[in-house]
C-alpha positions as CSV (number, residue, x, y, z in Angstrom):
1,X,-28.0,89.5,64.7
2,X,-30.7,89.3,61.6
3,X,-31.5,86.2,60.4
4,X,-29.9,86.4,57.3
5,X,-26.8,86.0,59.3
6,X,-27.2,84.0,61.3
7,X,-28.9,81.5,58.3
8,X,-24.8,82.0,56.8
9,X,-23.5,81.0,59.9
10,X,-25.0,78.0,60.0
11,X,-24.3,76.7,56.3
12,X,-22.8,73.0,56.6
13,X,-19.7,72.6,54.1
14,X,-21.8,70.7,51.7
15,X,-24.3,73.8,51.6
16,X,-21.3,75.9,51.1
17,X,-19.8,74.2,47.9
18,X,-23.7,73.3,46.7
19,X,-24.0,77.3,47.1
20,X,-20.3,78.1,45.0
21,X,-21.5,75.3,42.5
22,X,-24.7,77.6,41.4
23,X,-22.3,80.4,40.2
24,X,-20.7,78.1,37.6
25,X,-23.2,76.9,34.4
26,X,-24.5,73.7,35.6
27,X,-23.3,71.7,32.4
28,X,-20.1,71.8,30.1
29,X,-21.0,70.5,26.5
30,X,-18.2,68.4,24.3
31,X,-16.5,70.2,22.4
32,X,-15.1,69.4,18.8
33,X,-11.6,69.5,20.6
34,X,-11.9,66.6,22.9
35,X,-10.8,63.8,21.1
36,X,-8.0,65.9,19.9
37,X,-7.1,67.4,23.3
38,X,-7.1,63.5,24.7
39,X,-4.8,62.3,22.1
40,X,-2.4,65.2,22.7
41,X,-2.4,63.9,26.9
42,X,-1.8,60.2,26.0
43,X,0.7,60.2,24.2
44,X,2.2,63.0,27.0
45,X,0.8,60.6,29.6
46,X,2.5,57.3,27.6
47,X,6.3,59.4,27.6
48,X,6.3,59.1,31.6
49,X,5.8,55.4,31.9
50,X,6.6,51.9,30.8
51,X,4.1,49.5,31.5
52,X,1.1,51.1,29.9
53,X,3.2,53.0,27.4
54,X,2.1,50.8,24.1
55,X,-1.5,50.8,24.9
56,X,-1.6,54.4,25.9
57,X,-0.5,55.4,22.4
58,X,-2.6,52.6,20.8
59,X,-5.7,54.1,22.2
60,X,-3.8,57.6,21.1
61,X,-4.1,56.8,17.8
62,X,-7.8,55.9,18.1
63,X,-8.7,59.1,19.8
64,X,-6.6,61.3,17.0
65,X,-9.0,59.0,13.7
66,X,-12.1,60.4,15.9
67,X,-11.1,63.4,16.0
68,X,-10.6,63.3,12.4
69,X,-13.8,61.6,11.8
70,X,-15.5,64.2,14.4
71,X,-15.2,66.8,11.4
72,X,-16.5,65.2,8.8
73,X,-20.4,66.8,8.5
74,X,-22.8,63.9,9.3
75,X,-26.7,64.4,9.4
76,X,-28.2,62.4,12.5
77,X,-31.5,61.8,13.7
78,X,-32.8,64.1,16.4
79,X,-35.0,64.3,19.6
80,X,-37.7,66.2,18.4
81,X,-39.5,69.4,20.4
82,X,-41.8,66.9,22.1
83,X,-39.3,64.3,23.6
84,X,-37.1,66.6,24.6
85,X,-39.7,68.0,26.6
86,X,-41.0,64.8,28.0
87,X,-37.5,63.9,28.6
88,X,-37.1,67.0,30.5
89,X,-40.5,66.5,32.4
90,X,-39.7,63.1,33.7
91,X,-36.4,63.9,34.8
92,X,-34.7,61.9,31.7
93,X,-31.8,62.5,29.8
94,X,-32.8,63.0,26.4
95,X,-30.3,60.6,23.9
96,X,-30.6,57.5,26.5
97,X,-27.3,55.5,25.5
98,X,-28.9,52.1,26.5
99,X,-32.7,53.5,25.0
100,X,-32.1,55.7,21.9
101,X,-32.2,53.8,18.2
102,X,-28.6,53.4,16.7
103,X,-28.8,54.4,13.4
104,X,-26.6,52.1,11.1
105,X,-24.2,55.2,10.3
106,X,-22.4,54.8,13.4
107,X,-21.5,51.0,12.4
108,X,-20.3,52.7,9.0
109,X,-18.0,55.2,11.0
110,X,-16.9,52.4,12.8
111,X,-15.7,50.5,10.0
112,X,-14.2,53.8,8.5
113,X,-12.2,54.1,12.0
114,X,-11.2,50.2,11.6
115,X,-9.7,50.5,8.2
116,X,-7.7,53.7,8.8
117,X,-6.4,52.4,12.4
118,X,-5.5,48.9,10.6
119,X,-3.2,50.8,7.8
120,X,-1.9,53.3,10.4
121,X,-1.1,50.2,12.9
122,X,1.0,47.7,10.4
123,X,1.1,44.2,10.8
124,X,0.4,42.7,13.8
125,X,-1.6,41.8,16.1
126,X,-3.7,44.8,17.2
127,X,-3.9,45.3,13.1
128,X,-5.3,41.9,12.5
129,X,-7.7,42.6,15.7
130,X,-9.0,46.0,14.2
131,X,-9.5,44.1,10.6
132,X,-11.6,41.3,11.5
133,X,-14.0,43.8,14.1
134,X,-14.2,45.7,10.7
135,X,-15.4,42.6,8.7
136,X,-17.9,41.7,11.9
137,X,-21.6,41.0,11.0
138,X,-24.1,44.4,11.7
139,X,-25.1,42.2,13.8
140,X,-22.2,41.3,16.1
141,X,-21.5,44.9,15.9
142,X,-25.3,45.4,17.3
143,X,-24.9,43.0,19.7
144,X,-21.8,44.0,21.5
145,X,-23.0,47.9,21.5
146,X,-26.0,46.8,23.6
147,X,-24.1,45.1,26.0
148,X,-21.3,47.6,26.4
149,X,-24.1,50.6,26.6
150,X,-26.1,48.6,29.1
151,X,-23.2,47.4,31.6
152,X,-24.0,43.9,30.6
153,X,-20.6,41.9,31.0
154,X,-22.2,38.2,30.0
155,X,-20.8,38.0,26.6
156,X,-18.9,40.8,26.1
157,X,-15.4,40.8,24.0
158,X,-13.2,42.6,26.6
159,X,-10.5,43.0,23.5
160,X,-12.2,44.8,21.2
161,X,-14.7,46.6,23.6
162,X,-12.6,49.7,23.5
163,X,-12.8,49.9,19.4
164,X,-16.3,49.7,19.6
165,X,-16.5,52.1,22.1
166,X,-14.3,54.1,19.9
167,X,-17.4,54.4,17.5
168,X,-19.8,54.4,20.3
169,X,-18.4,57.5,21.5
170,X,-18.3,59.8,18.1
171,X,-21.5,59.1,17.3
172,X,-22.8,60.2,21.2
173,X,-20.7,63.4,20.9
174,X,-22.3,63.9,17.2
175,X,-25.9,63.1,18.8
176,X,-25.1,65.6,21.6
177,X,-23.4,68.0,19.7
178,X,-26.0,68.4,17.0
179,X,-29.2,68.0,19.3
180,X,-27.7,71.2,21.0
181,X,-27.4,72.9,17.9
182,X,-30.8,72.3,16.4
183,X,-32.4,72.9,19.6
184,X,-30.6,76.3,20.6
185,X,-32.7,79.2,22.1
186,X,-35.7,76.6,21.9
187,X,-38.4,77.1,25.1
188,X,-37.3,74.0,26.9
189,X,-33.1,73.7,26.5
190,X,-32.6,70.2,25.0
191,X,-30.1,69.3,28.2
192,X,-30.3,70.2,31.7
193,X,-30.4,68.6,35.2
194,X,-32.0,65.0,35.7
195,X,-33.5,62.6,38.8
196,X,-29.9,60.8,38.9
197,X,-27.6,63.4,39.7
198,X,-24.3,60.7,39.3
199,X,-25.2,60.3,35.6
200,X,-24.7,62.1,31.9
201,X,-27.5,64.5,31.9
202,X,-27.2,64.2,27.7
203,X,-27.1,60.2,27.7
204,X,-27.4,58.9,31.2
205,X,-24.1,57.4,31.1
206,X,-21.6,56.7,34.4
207,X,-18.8,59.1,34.9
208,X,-15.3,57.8,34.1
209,X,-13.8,60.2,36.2
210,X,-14.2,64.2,37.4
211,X,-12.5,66.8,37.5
212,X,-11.5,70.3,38.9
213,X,-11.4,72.9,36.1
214,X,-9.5,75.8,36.3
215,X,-11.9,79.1,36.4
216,X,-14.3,77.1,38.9
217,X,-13.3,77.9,41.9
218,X,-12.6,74.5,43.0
219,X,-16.0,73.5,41.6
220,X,-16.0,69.2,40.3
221,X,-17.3,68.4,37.1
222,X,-18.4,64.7,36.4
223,X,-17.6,63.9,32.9
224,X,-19.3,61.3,31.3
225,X,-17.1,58.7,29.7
226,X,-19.3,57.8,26.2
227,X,-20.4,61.7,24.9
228,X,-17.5,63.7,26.9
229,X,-20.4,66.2,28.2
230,X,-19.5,67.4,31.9
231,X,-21.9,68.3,34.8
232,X,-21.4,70.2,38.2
233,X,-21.3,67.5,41.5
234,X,-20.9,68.8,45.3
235,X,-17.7,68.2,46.4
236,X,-16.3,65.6,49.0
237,X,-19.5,63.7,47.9
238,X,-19.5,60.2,46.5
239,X,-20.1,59.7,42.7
240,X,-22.1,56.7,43.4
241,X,-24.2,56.5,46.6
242,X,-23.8,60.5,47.5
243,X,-23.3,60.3,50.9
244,X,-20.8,62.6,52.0
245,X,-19.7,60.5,54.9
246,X,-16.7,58.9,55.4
247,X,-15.1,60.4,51.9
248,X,-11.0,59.9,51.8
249,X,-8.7,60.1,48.7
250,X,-5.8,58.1,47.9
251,X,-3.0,58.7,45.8
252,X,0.2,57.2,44.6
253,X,2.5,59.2,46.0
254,X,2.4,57.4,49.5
255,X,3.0,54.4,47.4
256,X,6.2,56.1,46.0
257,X,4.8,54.9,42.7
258,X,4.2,58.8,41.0
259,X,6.2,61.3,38.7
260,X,7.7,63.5,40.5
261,X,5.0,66.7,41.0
262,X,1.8,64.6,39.2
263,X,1.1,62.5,42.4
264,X,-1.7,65.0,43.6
265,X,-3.1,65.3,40.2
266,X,-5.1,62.4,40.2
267,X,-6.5,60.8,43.4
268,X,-9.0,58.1,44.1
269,X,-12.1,59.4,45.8
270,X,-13.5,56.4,48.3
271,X,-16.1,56.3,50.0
272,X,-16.9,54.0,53.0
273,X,-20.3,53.6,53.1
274,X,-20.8,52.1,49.7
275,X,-17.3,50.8,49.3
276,X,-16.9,52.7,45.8
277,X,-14.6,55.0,44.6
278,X,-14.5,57.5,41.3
279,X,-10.8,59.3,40.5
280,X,-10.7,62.8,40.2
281,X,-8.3,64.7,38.6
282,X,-7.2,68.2,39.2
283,X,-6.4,70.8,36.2
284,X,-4.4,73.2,39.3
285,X,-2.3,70.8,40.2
286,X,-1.7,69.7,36.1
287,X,-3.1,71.9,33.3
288,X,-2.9,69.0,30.9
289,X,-4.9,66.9,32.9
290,X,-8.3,65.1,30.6
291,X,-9.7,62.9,32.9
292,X,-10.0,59.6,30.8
293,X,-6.7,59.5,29.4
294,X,-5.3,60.3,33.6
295,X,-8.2,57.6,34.5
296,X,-6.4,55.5,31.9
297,X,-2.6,55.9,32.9
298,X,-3.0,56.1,36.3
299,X,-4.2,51.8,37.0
300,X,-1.5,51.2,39.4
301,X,-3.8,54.1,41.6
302,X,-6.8,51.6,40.8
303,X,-4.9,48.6,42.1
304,X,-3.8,50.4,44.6
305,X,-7.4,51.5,46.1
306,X,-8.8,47.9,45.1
307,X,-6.5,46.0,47.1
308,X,-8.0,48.2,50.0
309,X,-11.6,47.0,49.6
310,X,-12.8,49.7,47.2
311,X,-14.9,48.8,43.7
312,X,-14.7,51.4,40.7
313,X,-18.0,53.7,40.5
314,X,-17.3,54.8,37.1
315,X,-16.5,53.3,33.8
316,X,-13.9,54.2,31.3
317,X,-14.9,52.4,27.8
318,X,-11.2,52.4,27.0
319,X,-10.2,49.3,29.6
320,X,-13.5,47.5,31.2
321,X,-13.1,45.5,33.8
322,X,-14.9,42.5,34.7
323,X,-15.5,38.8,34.2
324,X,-17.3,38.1,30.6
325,X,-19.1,35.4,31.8
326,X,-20.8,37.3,35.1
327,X,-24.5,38.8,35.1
328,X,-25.1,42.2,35.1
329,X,-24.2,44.3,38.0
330,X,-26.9,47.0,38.4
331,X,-25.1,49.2,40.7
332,X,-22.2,49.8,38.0
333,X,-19.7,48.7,35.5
């Protein structure tokens, strides 16, 4: 027996899938179809249920303004040559969510989103919500960005969190988008892997769920809830302490709580060394499947897994959880 062989024999199942993970490209950019793509599986997503069904097409409408937004051509500042490269050399992501400068033009685009949501929304409520974030001080709108980039709960409006988000997110995806761009065929590629292998490699962001793509071969991408970039994560491996012991899924189909056919879709990843969990959501099982509008439909699944113990590893900007007047929790959101 040569030792080549005998080396194959004696691959673990986590060497395996690390080994099936370095035939795929290591990172998936955002695409100028995301926020369209995620609108399109809401409001599919909003058709199958009741409870969530007005704020799943509420936050519908706010994904189909950004992707309207998304095509208007807007100059940002870039990461230069040199901080790309020391990003790269220290392990760093290069457009830091928590660390780069905001320019003031995403608070413009924000207000832009505000006033077009409020007219499309009628009177109401959620209009008279989206009107007075939209006549908020710069620097209200400053100082709720920094806590919802930075995890920080303490002081954090929970109700209009996702709108700001809203904004957050198409100016990360711009940032991403156009660094990528400007940097192409450059010696030193503007994104690529970091030190924290659970977090955006473009912004350094938590997951808000993964998912298994469909030319992969089973492969897990993490995708990044604020700039929509995905990266490749070992399988059967937890999101948030990356042990790969004691990893079980749940789902709602045990519960008797699912569609008919979807229940396998989406399933809880837990892990019961850290007490965490992260969904995942497979394209195989559901070809329309975009993991933060399924993170977003499926909370029953996230009751479900809490009841048993388990915290959320990831975040999805579209529905925080959390108490507004607690400290922030380091190990997640």
């Amino acid at each position: 027996m040569s030792e080549s062989t005998q080396q194959q024999r004696l691959l673990s199942p986590e060497e395996i899938a690390v080994r099936a993970g370095e035939s795929q490209p290591f990172l998936r950019l955002p695409e100028s179809t995301v926020f369209g793509e995620r609108a399109m599986r809401l409001r599919q997503l909003a058709a199958r249920q009741d409870a969530l069904r007005d704020y799943l097409l509420f936050i519908a409408s706010v994904a189909e303004l950004q992707h309207e937004q998304l095509k208007q051509a807007v100059a940002l500042q870039l990461p230069d040559a040199a901080q790309i490269e020391a990003a790269a050399h220290a392990g760093r992501p290069p457009l830091p969510a928590a660390l780069w400068p905001r320019e003031a033009l995403w608070r413009d685009e924000l207000r832009a989103l505000l006033g077009r949501l409020a007219l499309r929304l009628g009177p109401g409520t959620a209009q008279d919500v989206a009107q007075a974030l939209r006549a908020a001080s710069d620097e209200h709108l400053e100082t709720q960005a920094e806590r919802l980039l930075g995890g920080v709960m303490l002081g954090l409006d929970l109700g209009t969190a996702p709108l700001i988000a809203a904004g957050l997110q198409l100016h990360w995806m711009r940032l991403v988008r156009q660094t990528q761009a400007a940097h192409a065929g450059a010696r030193i590629a503007p994104f690529g892997r970091t030190d924290a292998a659970t977090l955006c490699p473009c912004c350094g962001s938590r997951p808000v769920a993964s998912v298994t793509r469909l030319g992969t071969d089973g492969g897990r991408l993490l995708h990044c809830g604020l700039c929509a970039a995905e990266w490749h994560y070992v399988r059967i491996k937890c999101a948030h302490c990356e042990s790969t012991k004691g990893i079980h899924y749940e789902n709602l189909q045990a519960a008797g709580d699912a569609q008919p056919g979807s229940a396998q879709a989406v399933q809880a990843e837990c892990c019961d060394e850290c007490g965490r969990y992260l969904k995942i959501v497979h394209m195989e099982k559901d070809h329309q499947v975009e993991p933060l509008a399924d993170d977003l439909a499926s909370l029953t699944l996230d009751l479900l897994v809490s009841d048993a113990g388990f915290e959320r590893a990831g975040v999805n900007l579209m529905l925080l959880f959390g108490d507004p007047d607690a400290p922030p929790d380091p190990g997640g959101r």
